[in-house]
N, C-alpha and C positions, 0 to 999 in steps of 0.2 A: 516494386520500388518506385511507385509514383509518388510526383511530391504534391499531397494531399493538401489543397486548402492554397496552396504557395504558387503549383508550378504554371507553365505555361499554357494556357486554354488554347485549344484549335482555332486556328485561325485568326489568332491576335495577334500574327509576324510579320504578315506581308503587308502593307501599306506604299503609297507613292511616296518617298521622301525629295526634298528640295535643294539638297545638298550637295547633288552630285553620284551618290549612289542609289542602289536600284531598289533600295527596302531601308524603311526603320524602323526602328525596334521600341518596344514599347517601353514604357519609362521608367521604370527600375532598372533596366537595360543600358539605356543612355547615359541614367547616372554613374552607371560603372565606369561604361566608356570614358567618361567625362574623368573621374578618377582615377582611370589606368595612365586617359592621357598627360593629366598633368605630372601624375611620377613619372613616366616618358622623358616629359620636356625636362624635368628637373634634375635627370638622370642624364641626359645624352653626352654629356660629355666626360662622362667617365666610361660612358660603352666601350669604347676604345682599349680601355685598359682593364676593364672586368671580362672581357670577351677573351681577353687570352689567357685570363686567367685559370689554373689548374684547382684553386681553391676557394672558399666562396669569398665573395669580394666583401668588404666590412661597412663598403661605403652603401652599396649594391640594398645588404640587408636591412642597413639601418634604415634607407629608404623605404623598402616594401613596410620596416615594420610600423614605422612611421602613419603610413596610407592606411594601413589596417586590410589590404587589400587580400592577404591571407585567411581573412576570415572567411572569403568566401568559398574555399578547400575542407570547412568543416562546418558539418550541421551547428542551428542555431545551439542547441541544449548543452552543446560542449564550448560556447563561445563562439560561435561562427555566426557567418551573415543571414543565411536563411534558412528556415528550418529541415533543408534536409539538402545536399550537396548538389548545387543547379547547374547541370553540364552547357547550359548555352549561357551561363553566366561565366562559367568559368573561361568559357571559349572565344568570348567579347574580350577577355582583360587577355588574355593571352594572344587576342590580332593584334592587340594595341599593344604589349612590350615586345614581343618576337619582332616586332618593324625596327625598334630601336635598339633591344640590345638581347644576343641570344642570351647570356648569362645569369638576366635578370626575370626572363621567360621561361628558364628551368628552376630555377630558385622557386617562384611562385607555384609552378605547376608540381613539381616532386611534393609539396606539402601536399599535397592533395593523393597524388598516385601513393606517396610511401605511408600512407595512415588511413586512408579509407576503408582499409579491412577492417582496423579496428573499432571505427565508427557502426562497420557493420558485423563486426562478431568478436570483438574484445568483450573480454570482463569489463565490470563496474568500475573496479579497480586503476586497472589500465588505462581506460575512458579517462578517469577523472585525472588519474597522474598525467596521460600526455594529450590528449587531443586541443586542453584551455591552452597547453603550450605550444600545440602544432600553429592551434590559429592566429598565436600572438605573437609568432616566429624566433619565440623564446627556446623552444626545440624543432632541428632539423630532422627532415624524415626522408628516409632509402625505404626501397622495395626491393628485394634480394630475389631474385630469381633465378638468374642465366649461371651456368660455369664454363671452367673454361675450357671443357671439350662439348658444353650442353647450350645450345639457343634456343632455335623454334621449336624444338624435341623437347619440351620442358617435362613428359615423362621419364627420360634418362637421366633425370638427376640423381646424386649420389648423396647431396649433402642429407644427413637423418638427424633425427629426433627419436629421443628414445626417453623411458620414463624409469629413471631410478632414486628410490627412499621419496619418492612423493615431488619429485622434482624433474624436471625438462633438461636432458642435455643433449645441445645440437654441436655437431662436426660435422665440418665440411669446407668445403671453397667456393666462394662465389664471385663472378669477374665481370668486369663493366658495368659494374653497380654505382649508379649517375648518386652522387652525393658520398661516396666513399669517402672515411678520413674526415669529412665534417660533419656527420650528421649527426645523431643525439641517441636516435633510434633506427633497428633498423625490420623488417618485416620479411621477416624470413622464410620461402618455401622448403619443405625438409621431406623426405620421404622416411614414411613412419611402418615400420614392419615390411613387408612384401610386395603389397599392391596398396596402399596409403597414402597420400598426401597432405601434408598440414602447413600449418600456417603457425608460425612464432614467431612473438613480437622478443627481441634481442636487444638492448642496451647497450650503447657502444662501449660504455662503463664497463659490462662485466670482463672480468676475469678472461683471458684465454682468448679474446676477440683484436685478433691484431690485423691492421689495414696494407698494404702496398700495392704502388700507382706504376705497373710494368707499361702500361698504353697511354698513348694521347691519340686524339682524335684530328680529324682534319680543322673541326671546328672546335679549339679549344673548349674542356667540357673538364667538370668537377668529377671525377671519374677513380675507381679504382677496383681491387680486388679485395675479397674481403676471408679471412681464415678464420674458421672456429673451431677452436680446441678446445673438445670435454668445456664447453657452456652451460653453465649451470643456471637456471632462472625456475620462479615458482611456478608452480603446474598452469594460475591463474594467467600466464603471459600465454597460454596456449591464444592462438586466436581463430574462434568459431571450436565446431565438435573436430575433436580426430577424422582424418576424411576431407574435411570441406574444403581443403586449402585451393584444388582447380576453381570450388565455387566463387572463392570470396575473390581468386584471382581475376575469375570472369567478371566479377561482379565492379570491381575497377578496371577492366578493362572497357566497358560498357558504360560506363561512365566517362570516364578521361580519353578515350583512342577519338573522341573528334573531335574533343580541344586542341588536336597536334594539326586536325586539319585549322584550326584560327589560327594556330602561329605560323604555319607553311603562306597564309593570306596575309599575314602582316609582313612575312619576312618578301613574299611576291607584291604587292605593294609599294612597301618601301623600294624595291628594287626599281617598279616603273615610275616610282616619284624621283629616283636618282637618275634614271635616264631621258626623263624629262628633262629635269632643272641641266642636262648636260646639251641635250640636242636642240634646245629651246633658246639656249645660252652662246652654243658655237656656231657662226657659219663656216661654210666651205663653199667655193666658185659663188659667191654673191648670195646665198639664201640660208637661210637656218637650215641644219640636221635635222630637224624635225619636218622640214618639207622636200627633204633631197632623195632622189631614189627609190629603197625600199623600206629605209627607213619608217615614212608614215603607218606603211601596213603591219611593221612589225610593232609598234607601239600599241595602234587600233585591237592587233589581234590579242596581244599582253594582257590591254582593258579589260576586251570579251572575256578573253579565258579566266580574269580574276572574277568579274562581275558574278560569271557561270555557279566559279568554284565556290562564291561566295553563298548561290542561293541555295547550295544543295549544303555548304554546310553548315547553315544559320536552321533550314528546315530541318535538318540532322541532328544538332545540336537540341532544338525547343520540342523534338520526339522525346528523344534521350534523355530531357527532361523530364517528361511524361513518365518515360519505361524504358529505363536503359537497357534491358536483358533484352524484350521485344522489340528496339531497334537498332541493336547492336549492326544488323546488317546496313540499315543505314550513313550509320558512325564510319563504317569501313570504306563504304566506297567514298563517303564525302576525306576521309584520311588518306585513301588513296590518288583521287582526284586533284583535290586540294597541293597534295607535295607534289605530283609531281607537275602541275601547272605551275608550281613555285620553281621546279627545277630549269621546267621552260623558258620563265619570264625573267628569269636571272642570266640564265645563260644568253638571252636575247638584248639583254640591258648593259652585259657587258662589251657583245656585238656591236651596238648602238655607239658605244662610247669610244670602240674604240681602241688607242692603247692607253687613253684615263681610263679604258676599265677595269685595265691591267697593273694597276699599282698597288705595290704592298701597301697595306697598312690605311687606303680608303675603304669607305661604308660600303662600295660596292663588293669588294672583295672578301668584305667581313658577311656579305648577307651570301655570297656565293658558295663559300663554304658551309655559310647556315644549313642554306638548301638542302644539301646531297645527304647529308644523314639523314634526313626527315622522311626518306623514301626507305630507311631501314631499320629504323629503331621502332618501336611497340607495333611493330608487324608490318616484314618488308612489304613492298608493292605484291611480289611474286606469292607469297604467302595467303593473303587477305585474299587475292584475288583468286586465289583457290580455290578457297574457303568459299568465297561468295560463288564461284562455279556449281559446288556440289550441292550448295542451296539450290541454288536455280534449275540444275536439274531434277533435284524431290521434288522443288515448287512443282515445276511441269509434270512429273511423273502422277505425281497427287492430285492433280487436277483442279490446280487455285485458280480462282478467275487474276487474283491480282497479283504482282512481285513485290510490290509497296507497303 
C-alpha cells in the first residue's frame, strides 16, 4: 500500500520551523493546512450549533464541499486529491477542523473511513457510481461494523450476507454507526457462512434498510442504528473476495486510526489556546493567571505534551503514508498518545479557567467533551494497548534488534 511516485520520502518531515512549532511540513502539506484553516475561520461560528447537532449540518457540508477538501479521503482516479489516500495529509486537515468544530471533523473524516474499502476492493462499477461522489461530498459514507451486543469482538457479529438467484442479501443490526440516517452509503461487515467475513457495500436507498437514533453521545455526534431486512443488492456490491472483509477492514484501519490522533491535537490545542487567551486575559491578587501559582507549570507542561504528541504523530502519520499495514503499530500508539494527552490538556484548561471553564455552551466545554470519546472510539486506549503489548513481546521473543 505505498503511495508510489506521490508519497512521502524519509526524512522530508522534520525541519526547524519559525512559527512557533517544532517541525514543518513540506509544501503540499502546508497547503492543505492553509485550506483546512481557512474553512476553519469561515466556519467558527456555526461550530456552536453544528456541534450539537444529531444530524449533519447543511451549512457544515456545503462548506467542506465548497473547499473540495474531501477530495483528499479518495484516490486521484476516482476524483480525489492525490493519487492514492495520503494518511498524513488526511491527518493535517483533521488537527485543523477538530480544533474548531468536532462536527465538521467527522463529516470530513467518515468520507474517508466509510468508502475506503471500496477504493480498495469494490468493483468497477461501484468505484465509478460512488467514490466521484464520495469526494465531491455529493454522497455520504458509514462504515457498519459494531452491533449492539458486538464492539472490540468484531468476530461475534451476527449481521450475514448470504447469496440468493445471483444476488447479496444482508440482515442484521448495526449500532453506533457515526453517519447513520444521513449517509448515501453504507459498508457493511457481514458474516458469510460459518467462519467468513465480508465486506458489502449497501445503499441506504435500498429496500428493508431502515435507520433509528436510540443513543447520543456525550459529544453530540451523527450517530445511529442501522436494520437490514432481507437486503437485496447485486452480487457486484460484494466489496473485495468473500473472506476479506477483516482485511479491507484493517486496511482502513491502518490508514485513518492516526488521523484520530491529528484531531485529539487540534481539539488539545485549541484547548491550551483557550486557556491562554483566559489566564493571559484575567488577573487575580495584582498579576495575570498565567503567572500565579501553578498555573505556569500546567500551561508549559499542556505545551510539552502537545509538542511531544505532535512529533510521534506527524512521523506516524508520513510512515502510514509510506505503508499503512507496516506501520499500523505506529498509527496506534501515536492514537493513543495523542487522545489521551488531549484528555489531559483539556482537563487542565478547564482547571486553569476556572469556573469560565465550567460554562455550558463555551468552546472550552465543547472541546472537553470532544476529548473523552477520542480515547474510545476506533480502538479504546485499553485495547490498542494490548495489541501493541503482544507485539512487543514477539518483537523480543524473536530477537529484532529494533521495535520501530
Amino acid at each position: 500500500m505505498n503511495c508510489a511516485g506521490d508519497g512521502l520520502p524519509e526524512g522530508d518531515l522534520v525541519s526547524i520551523a519559525d512559527d512557533g512549532g517544532l517541525f514543518e511540513l513540506p509544501p503540499r502539506y502546508r497547503e492543505l493546512q492553509a485550506q483546512a484553516r481557512a474553512l476553519a475561520a469561515s466556519v467558527a461560528g456555526r461550530a456552536a450549533v453544528a456541534d450539537e447537532a444529531d444530524g449533519v449540518d447543511q451549512v457544515m457540508r456545503q462548506a467542506l464541499r465548497d473547499s473540495r477538501l474531501a477530495e483528499v479521503t479518495v484516490g486521484r482516479e476516482y476524483g480525489g486529491r492525490f493519487p492514492r489516500v495520503d494518511s498524513l495529509a488526511v491527518t493535517v486537515v483533521r488537527e485543523v477542523l477538530a480544533g474548531v468544530s468536532g462536527h465538521l471533523d467527522s463529516l470530513f473524516a467518515m468520507q474517508g473511513i466509510g468508502s475506503f474499502a471500496l477504493s480498495e476492493g469494490g468493483s468497477d462499477t461501484v468505484r465509478k457510481r460512488w467514490l466521484p461522489a464520495v469526494a465531491a461530498l455529493d454522497a455520504i459514507a458509514a462504515l457498519a461494523l459494531t452491533e449492539p451486543d458486538v464492539g472490540s469482538d468484531l468476530k461475534a457479529i451476527t449481521t450475514t450476507v448470504t447469496v440468493a438467484d445471483g444476488q447479496l442479501v444482508v440482515n442484521g443490526h448495526k449500532s453506533f454507526i457515526t453517519n447513520a440516517g444521513d449517509a448515501d452509503l453504507y459498508t457493511v461487515l457481514c458474516r458469510e457462512g460459518d467462519d467468513q467475513f465480508s465486506l458489502v457495500l449497501v445503499p441506504a436507498a435500498a429496500p428493508g434498510v431502515t435507520v433509528t437514533r436510540p443513543h447520543q453521545i456525550i459529544a453530540p455526534h451523527v450517530l445511529g442504528d442501522v436494520v437490514f431486512d432481507d437486503v437485496t443488492v447485486p452480487a457486484d456490491h460484494r466489496v473485495g473476495e468473500p473472506g476479506q472483509g477483516f482485511r479491507l477492514a484493517l486496511a482502513t484501519l491502518a490508514t485513518f486510526r492516526v488521523s484520530v490522533a491529528g484531531a485529539a491535537l487540534g481539539v488539545a490545542q485549541a484547548a491550551l489556546d483557550e486557556a491562554l487567551r483566559h489566564t493571559t486575559g484575567r488577573s487575580q491578587f495584582g498579576v495575570p493567571l498565567a503567572q500565579l501559582g501553578p498555573v505556569p507549570s500546567l500551561l508549559a507542561l499542556s505545551w510539552t505534551e502537545i509538542e511531544m504528541a505532535r512529533s510521534l504523530t506527524y512521523r506516524a502519520a508520513a510512515a502510514a503514508a509510506r505503508d499503512p499495514r507496516a506501520n499500523l503499530h505506529l498509527s496506534s500508539m501515536a492514537k493513543v498518545g495523542a487522545t489521551e494527552v488531549a484528555g489531559r490538556v483539556v482537563d487542565r484548561a478547564v482547571q486553569v479557567m476556572g469556573r469560565f471553564g465550567l460554562v455550558r455552551g463555551s468552546a472550552i466545554e465543547r472541546l472537553y467533551r470532544e476529548a473523552r470519546p477520542m480515547r474510545i472510539y476506533e480502538g479504546s486506549t485499553e485495547v490498542i494497548l494490548d495489541s501493541l503489548a503482544k507485539q512487543l513481546v514477539r518483537r523480543h521473543s524473536g530477537g529484532q534488534g529494533t521495535l520501530a
